[in-house]
N, C-alpha and C positions, 0 to 999 in steps of 0.2 A: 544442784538437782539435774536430772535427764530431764531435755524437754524434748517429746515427740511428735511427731505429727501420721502418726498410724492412721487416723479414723478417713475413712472417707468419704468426711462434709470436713475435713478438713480441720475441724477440733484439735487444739494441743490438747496436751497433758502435762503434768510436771508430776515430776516421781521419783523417789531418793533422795527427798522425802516428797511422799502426793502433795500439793499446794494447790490444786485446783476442787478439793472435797469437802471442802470445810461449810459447815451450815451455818446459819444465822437465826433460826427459828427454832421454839421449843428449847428452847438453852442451849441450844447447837453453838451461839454465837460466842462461846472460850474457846473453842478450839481455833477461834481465828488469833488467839494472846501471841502466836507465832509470827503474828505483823505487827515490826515496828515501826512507828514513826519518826522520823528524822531530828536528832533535838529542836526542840522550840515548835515539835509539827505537831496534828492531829491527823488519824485517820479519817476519809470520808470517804462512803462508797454510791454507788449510784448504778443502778441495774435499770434494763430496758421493757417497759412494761409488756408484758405480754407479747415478746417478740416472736414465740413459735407459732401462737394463733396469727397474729399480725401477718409472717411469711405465707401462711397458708392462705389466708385470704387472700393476698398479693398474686400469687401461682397461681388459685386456681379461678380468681376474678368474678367469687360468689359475691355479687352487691348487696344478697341481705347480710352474708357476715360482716361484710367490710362496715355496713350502717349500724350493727350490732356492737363493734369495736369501736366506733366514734362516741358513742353514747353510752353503752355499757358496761360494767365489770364482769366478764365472765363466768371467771371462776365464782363472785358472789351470786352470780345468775344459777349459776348447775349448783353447790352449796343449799340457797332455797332449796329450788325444786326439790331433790336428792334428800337432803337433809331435814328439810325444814327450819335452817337456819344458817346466816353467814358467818358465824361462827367457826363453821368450818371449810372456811373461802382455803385451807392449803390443802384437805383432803380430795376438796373436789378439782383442785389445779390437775392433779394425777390423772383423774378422770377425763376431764376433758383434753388432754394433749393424748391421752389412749383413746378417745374416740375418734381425731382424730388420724389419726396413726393406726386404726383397726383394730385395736383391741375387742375381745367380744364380748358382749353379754354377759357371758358367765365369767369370764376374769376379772370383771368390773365387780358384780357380782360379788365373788369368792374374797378377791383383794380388799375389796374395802367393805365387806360385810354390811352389804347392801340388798335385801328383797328382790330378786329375780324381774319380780311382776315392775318392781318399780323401776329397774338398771331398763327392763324395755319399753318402758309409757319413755322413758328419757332419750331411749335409740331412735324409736319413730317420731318423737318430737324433731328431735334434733335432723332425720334427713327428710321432713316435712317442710321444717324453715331452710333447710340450706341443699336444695336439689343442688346448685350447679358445683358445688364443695363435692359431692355424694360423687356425681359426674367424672370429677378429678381425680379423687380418689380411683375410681375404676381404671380412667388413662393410664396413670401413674401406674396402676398395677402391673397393666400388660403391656406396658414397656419394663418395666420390670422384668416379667418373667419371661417376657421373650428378650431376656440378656442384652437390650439396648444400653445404653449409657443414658442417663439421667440427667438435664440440663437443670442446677440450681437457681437459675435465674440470673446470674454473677457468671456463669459460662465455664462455674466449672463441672464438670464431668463427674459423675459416679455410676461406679457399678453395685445394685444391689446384689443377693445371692437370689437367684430362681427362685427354690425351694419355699424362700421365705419373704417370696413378693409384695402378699398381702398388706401387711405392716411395716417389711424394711423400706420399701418403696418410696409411702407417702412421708416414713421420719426421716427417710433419706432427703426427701426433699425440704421439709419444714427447718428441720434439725440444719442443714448444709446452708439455706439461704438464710436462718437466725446470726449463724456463723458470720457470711461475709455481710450481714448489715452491720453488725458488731464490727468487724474489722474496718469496714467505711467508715462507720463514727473515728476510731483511733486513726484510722489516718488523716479525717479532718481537725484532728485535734491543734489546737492554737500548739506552738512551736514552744511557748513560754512552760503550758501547761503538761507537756507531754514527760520531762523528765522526771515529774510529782508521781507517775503511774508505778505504782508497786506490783499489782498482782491484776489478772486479767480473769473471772471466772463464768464462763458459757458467758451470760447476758450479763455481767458484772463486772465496772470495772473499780478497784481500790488505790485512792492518792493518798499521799500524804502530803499534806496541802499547811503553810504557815497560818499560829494559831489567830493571827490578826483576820 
């Protein structure tokens, strides 16, 4: 496969064939048949919980999110409210990493066919409990659009596009420090355990690990 490194938070890719697309949820999880295990192995995968909201709270140093993420499940949080049920704790993941990231109203809205009146009792909740996330978000922005470079936290550098400050900005940022949390884990990886690693995806990593 080509593996690249185009994105700038630094994200690979793997392409010819994609290896980094594969779902797990809703019967997504055959298309992963394309990962073997090693004879006598099993695969085991293990993903970072809520590592985009986690980076954001980290950046932008909101202490009610951060108390909201020690003790909560998020997504089953926005789910209720939204929904009226946890049920649909992966509809509202979408949601909540668009609000943060700037998604508006109406795309929220439109995308997940959701009641207007209700997508905004959920906006102003949300920059009710977390003014100093609200805050950040605007920084972020106009460094953004005034074409600064964007520190991920990890020191590395991005440039958003102007134009599209609002939302590249703050996923620039969330999105870029999910990344090298992820890359810190792998590199603290025990030396025994590291050549088990198959396949690495965003917050996800897959071993194939003996079945003892």
């Amino acid at each position: 496969p080509k593996i690249g490194f185009d994105q700038a938070t630094g994200r690979w890719s793997v392409t010819r064939p994609g290896l980094t697309v594969f779902g797990k949820r809703g019967g997504r999880h055959v298309e992963r048949a394309v990962f073997l295990p090693d004879p006598g192995e099993v695969l085991v995968s293990a993903d970072l919980s809520q590592v985009d909201m986690r980076a954001v709270a980290g950046l932008s140093q909101d202490l009610a999110y951060i108390e909201m993420l020690k003790k909560d499940d998020p997504h089953a949080e926005i789910a209720l409210e939204l929904f009226g049920t946890v049920a649909r704790r992966e509809d509202a993941k979408a949601i909540g990493h668009g609000w943060n990231y700037g998604r508006g109203i109406r795309a929220i809205s439109e995308g997940q066919d959701i009641a207007p009146d209700l997508v905004k009792q959920f906006d102003a909740s949300m920059r009710e409990r977390f003014g100093r996330l609200v805050e950040w978000q605007t920084e972020v922005r106009a460094q953004a659009e005034a074409g600064q470079l964007l520190d991920n936290g990890f020191g590395r550098l991005m440039r958003a596009d102007p134009q599209r400050a609002h939302t590249q900005g703050p996923a620039l940022m969330g999105e870029g420090a999910a990344r090298d949390i992820m890359m810190t884990g792998l590199l603290r990886l025990d030396r025994r355990i590291l050549p088990m690693l198959r396949a690495q995806i965003h917050d996800e990593i897959v071993f194939s690990v003996p079945v003892a």
